[in-house]
N, C-alpha and C positions, 0 to 999 in steps of 0.2 A: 700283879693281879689287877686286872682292870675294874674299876667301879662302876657301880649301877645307882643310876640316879635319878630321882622324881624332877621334872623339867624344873621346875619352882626353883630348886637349889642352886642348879647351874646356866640358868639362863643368861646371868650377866657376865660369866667368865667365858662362857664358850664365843662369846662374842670380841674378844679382846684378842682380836690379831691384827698383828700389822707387820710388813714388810721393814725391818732395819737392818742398818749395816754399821751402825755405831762407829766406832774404832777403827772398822773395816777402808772408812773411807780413805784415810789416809794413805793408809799401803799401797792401797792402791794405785792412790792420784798418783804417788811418787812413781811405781812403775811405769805408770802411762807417760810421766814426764820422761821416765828415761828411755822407753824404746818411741818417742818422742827425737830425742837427741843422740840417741847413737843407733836406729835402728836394728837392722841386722845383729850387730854385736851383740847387746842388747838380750835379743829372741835368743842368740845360740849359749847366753851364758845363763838366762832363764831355765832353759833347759836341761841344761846339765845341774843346776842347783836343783829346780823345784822333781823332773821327770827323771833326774839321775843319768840324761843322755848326753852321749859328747857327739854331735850331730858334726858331718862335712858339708849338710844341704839342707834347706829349709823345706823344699820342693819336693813331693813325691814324682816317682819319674813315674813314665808311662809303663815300662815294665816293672817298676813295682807292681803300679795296679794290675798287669794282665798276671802275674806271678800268683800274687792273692787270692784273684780271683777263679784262675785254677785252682788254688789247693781246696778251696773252700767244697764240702760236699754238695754235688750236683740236685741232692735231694733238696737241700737248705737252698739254693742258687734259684731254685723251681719256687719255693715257701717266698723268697723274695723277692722273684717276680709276680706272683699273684698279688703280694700286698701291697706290689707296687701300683699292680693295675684295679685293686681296688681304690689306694688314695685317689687314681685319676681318676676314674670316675665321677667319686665324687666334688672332687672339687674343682672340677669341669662345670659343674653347676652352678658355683659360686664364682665364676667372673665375672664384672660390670659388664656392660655395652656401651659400645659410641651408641651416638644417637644424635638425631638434628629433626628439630620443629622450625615448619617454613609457616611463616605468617602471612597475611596479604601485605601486599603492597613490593614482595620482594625481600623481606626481612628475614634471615634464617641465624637460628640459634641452635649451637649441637653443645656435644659433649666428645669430648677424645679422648681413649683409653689408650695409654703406652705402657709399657713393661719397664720396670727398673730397668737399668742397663747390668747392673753390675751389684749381687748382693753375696754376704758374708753370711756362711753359716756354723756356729759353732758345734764340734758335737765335743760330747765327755770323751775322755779317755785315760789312755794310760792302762792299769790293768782293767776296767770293763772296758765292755762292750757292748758300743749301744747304733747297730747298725739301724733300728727301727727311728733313730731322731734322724737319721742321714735323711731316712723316706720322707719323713714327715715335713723337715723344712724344704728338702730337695726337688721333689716330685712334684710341689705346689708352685714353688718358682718355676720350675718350666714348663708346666701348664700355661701359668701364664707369659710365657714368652722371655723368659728372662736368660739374654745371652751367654753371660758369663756368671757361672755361677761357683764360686769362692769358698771352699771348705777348709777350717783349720781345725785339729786335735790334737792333745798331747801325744806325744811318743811314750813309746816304750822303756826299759832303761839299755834295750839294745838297740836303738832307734828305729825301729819299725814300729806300724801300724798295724792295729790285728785288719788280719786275714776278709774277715765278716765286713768290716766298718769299710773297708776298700771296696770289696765286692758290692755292697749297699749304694757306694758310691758311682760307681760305673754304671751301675744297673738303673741308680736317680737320672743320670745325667749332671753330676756335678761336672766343671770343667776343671778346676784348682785344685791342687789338694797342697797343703801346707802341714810339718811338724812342729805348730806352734800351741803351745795351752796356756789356761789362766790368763789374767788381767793385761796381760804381755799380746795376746795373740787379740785379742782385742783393742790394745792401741795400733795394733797393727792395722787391723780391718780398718779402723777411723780415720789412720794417716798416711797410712802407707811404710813401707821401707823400700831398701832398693832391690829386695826380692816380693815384695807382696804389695802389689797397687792397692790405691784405698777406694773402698765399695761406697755404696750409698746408704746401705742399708744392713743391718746385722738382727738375723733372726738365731736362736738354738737356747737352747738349757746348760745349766752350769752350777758352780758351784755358788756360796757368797759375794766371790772374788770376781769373779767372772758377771754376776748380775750386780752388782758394784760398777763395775766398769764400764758395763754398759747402760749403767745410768750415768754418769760421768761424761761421756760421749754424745748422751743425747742432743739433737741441736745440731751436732757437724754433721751428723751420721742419724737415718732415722733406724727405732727397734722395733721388737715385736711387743715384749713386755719386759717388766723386770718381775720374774717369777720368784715366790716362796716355796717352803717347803711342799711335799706333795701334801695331799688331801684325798678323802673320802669319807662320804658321808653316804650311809644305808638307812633307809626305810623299808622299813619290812613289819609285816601283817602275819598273823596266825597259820599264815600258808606257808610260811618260811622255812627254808631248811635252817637250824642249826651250825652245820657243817661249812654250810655253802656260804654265811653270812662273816662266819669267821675265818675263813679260808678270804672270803673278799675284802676283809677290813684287814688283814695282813697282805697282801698284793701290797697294799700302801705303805704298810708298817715298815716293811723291811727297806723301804728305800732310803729311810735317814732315820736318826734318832729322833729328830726335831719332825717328823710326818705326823700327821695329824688323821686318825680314823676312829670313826663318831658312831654309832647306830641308833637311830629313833623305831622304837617300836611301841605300838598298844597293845605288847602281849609281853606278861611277865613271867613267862613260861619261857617262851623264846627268850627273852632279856637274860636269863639263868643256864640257859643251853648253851648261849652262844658265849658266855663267861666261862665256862666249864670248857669247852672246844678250843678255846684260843688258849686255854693251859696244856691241854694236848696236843695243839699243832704247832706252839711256839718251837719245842725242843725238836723239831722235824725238819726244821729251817737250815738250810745253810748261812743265812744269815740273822742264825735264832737273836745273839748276842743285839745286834740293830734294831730288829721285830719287839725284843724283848722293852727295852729302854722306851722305844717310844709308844707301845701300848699302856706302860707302868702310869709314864708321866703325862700323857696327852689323849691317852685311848678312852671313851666311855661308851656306855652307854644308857640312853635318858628313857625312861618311860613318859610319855605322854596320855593324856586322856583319849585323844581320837585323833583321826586320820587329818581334820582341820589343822589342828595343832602341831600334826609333823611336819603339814604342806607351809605352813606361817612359819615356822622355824625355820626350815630349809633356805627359803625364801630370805630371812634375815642371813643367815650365814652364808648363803652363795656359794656353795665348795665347788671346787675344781672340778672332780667327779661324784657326780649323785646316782644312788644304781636306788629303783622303785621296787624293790622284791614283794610285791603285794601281787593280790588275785586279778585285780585290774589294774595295771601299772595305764594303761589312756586313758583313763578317767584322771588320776592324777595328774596327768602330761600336762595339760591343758592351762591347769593352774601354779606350776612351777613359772615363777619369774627369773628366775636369776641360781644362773648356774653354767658351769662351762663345759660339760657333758653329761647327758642324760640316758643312763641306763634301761632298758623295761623290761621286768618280768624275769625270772629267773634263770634261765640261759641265755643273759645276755651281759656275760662280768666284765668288770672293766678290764681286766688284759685285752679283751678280745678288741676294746678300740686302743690302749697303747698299740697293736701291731699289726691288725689286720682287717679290719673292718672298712676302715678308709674315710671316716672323720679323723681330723685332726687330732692328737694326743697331747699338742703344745695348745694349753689352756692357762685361762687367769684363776692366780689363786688369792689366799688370804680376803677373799670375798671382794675383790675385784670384777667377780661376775655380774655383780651387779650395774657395771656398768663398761665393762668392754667384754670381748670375742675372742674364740678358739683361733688359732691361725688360719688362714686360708689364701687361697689364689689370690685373693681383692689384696691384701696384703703387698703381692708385688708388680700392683701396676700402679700408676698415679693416673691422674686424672685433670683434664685442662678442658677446662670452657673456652666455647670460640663466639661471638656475633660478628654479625654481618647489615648494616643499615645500607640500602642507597639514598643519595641525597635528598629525595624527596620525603623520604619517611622520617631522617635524622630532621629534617627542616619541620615538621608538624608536632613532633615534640621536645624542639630544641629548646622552648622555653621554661617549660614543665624542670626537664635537665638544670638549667640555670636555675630557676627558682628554690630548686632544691640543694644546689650547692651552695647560693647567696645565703640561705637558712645555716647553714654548717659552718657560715662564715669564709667559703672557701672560694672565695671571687676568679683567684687561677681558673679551676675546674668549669667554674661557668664560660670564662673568657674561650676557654679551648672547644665548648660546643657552639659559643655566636660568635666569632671572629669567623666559621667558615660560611657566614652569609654576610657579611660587613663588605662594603666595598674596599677592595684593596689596590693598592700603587702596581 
């Protein structure tokens, strides 16, 4: 039964989250040290212990994927190319530019954007299927131009991959496909084996194990984040449905025991409907048993005095997904700070951006939002400053140069800008 709570009560616990992996970390480093040291080997005997497959190949072939992607309903094939071409869309928007500023005298100063060459993306697998994180990390890298683009997922325990997650993947433009999972398929992406070259960069969602490891990694290998459990957090007003608010704060529930979904409202009407709703839509779940546990121990909902006080809340917690279910959800917009996707208005629930809407689904949680970004395009390019002096211009403020490296104590630095007017042998 989830609680209802005057904000005073729980304002200082609902703030006490943090990303750990305790214990976690060890198991893992040891994994990484061994498909380190014996790769390959390694990945096929990971497999058969942890996914229960006895694999002859790491690699999906090409006719797997056309196999798959046949069987898969032409209807759903359709569903996954529109969500394809909305994530491009939007995150066509969101790529840097080169750029160059020419100054007088001949001086020019740009910017140069290149595409990673080469990135890793993890998806879940095993029995789900999560053909919507293919799009999500997928679709983004080749937007922005990213060559090779490297997917690993657990198998099956008959070594295949579902049907969906292949299809997703052809349809991305992934170019790799790998039967690797967990902490294993991620020392892969970092180092390499003699069937899987090593990327540059590793973006996807996972387990503990898997965002473990790829904090581990950081440094050789850049990430996108290391993600917590999911999250949601609703504000809603007098206008609210009942139904619809509980029906949204389980979207989240059911994805792990450890998910975290919150409701702020200033109506204690709603506060008592949406208690009583989430008792009759847990047992309707497929995964009531998941839904159940993590609304008991993590689920609330807080009454507040006024709309100030949800937007200052929110604002402190930062969740992953905040959906505005009030009468004017752009009035609020404005004043949210920090959050990693933003809902308005009553038909607009969060599934509708995990799958199709075309912002990003891969968000920072555990109030990370406050200070980093949903994934996006920008994610897989880098970025390299150029200048340009000719002699004349480098010689009118060559002294300026030295003076400011002699201040840093770095007499090198100066010497390399006045040795090129010094008479020389």
């Amino acid at each position: 039964m989830i609680r209802i709570y005057d904000f005073d009560e729980v304002k200082e616990k609902i703030l006490e989250r943090a990303i750990e992996s305790g214990s976690v970390d060890r198991i893992v480093k040891s994994i990484i040290d061994d498909v380190r040291k014996r790769g390959d080997e390694a990945l096929f005997e990971y497999a058969e212990k942890f996914d229960k497959a006895k694999l002859d190949t790491l690699r999906v072939s090409e006719e797997e994927i056309e196999t798959a992607f046949n069987s898969v309903d032409k209807s759903f094939i359709k569903i996954l190319e529109e969500a394809r071409d909305n994530i491009a869309l939007f995150h066509e928007k969101q790529l840097p530019k080169s750029f160059e500023v020419k100054k007088d005298g001949g001086i020019i100063l740009g910017q140069k954007v290149t595409p990673i060459p080469r990135v890793g993306i993890y998806v879940p697998g095993g029995t789900a299927s999560y053909p919507s994180t293919v799009l999500m990390n997928a679709v983004p890298a080749a937007i922005a131009g990213v060559k090779e683009i490297v997917m690993v997922t657990p198998p099956r325990s008959d070594g295949s991959v579902l049907p969906e997650v292949l299809a997703a993947a052809k349809i991305a433009g992934v170019t790799e496909i790998y039967k690797v999972g967990g902490a294993g398929a991620i020392a892969a992406l970092a180092y390499g084996t003699e069937s899987i070259r090593k990327v540059y960069k590793i973006t996807g969602p996972g387990n503990i194990y898997v965002a473990t490891a790829k904090k581990l990694v950081y440094g050789l290998v850049s990430i996108d984040m290391i993600a917590g459990p999911s999250e949601i957090l609703v504000i809603a007003d007098e206008s609210a449905s009942p139904v619809h608010v509980a029906a949204d704060l389980l979207s989240q529930a059911e994805h792990d025991r450890i998910a975290e979904a919150v409701l702020i409202t200033t109506d204690i009407r709603l506060a008592n409907e949406t208690a009583k709703e989430l008792e009759r839509q847990i047992p309707e779940l497929e995964r009531a048993e998941i839904a159940r546990e993590s609304i008991d121990n993590l689920g609330k909902i807080i009454i507040v005095p006024d709309m100030d006080t949800a937007v200052k809340v929110a604002n402190e917690i930062a969740p992953e997904h905040l959906e505005l279910y009030v009468k004017e959800p752009f009035e609020l917009l404005s004043r949210i700070e920090n959050a990693g996707s933003i809902f308005l208005g009553g038909y607009s629930p969060e599934p509708l951006g995990d799958y199709f809407a075309g912002p990003n689904h891969t968000l920072p949680t555990s109030g990370t939002a406050k200070f980093s970004s949903p994934l996006s395009s920008a994610d897989y390019v880098k970025k390299s400053s150029y200048i340009y002096y000719p002699k004349e211009e480098l010689k009118k403020v060559k002294d300026k140069v030295a003076e400011f490296a002699k201040r840093e104590g770095l007499t090198a630095h100066a010497e390399s800008v006045l040795k090129r007017f010094k008479e020389t042998l």
